[in-house]
C-alpha positions as CSV (number, residue, x, y, z in Angstrom):
1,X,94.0,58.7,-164.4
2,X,92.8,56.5,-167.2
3,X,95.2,53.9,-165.8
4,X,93.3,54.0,-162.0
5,X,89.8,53.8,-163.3
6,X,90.9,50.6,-165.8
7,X,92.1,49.2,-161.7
8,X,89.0,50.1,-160.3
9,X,86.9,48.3,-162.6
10,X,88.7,45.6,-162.9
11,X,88.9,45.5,-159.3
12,X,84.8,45.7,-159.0
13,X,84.6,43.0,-161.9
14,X,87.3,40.4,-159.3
15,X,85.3,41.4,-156.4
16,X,82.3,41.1,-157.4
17,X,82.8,37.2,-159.4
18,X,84.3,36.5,-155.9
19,X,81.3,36.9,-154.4
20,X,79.1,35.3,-156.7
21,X,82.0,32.2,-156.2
22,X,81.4,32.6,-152.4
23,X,77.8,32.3,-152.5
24,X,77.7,29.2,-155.1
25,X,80.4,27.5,-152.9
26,X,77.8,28.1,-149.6
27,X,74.6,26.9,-151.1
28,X,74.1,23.1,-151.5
29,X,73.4,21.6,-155.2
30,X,70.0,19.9,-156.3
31,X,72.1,17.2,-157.5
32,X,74.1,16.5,-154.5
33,X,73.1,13.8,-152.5
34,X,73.2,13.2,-148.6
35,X,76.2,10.7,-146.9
36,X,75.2,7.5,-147.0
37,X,74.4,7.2,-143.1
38,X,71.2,9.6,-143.8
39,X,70.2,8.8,-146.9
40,X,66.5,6.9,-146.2
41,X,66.4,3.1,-146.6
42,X,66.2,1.7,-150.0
43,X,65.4,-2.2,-149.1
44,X,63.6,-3.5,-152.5
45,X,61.8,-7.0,-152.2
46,X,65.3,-8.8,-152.4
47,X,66.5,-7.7,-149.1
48,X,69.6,-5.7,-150.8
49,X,67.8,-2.8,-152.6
50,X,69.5,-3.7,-155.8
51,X,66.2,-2.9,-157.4
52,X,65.6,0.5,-156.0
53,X,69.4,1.2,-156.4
54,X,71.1,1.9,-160.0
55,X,74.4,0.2,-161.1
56,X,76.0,3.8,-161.2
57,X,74.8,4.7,-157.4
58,X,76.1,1.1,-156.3
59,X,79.5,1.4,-158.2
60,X,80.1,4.5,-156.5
61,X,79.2,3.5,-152.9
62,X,81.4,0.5,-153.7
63,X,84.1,3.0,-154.8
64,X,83.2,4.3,-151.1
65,X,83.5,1.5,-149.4
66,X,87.0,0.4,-151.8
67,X,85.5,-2.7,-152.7
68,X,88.4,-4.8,-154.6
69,X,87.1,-5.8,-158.3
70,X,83.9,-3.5,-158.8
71,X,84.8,-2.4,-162.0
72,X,84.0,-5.9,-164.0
73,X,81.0,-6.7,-161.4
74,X,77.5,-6.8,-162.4
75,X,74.7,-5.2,-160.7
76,X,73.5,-7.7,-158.8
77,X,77.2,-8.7,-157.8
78,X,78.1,-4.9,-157.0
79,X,75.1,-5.3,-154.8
80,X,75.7,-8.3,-152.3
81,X,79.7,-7.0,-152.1
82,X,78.3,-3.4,-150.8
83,X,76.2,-5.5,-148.4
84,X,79.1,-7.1,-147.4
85,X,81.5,-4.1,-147.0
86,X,78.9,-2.5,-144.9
87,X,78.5,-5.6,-142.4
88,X,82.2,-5.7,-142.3
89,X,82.6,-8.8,-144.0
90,X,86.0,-9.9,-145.6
């Protein structure tokens, strides 16, 4: 008998941190950001929003786009090379 109630709670304890799991998994994070297509427009006064835009954000949306040689490229370099991998240049 002691055996069954030591299953039962831990039962309840699984079933219940499953659901907590669930619900964390379903509800969006305040630091998550939106895809790039719907983020809003971040033109600064140099055209490529390099100003607006960290090195960190642009690193990772040149990670996004696989831009060869990001990881020894300055700001302002990571900048005009995500400009170009979004136009499609080579």
């Amino acid at each position: 008998m002691r055996r069954l109630s030591q299953l039962l709670l831990v039962g309840g304890l699984l079933a219940g941190a499953w659901a907590i799991l669930r619900e964390l998994l379903r509800q969006p994070t305040e630091s998550s950001s939106p895809p790039p297509e719907s983020a809003p427009s971040r033109s600064g006064a140099s055209g490529n929003g390099a100003a607006d835009i960290s090195k960190a954000e642009l690193y990772r949306e040149a990670q996004k786009l696989d831009v060869a040689g990001r990881s020894k490229m300055t700001k302002d370099q990571l900048a005009a090379a995500v400009a170009k991998a979004r136009k499609g240049g080579p």
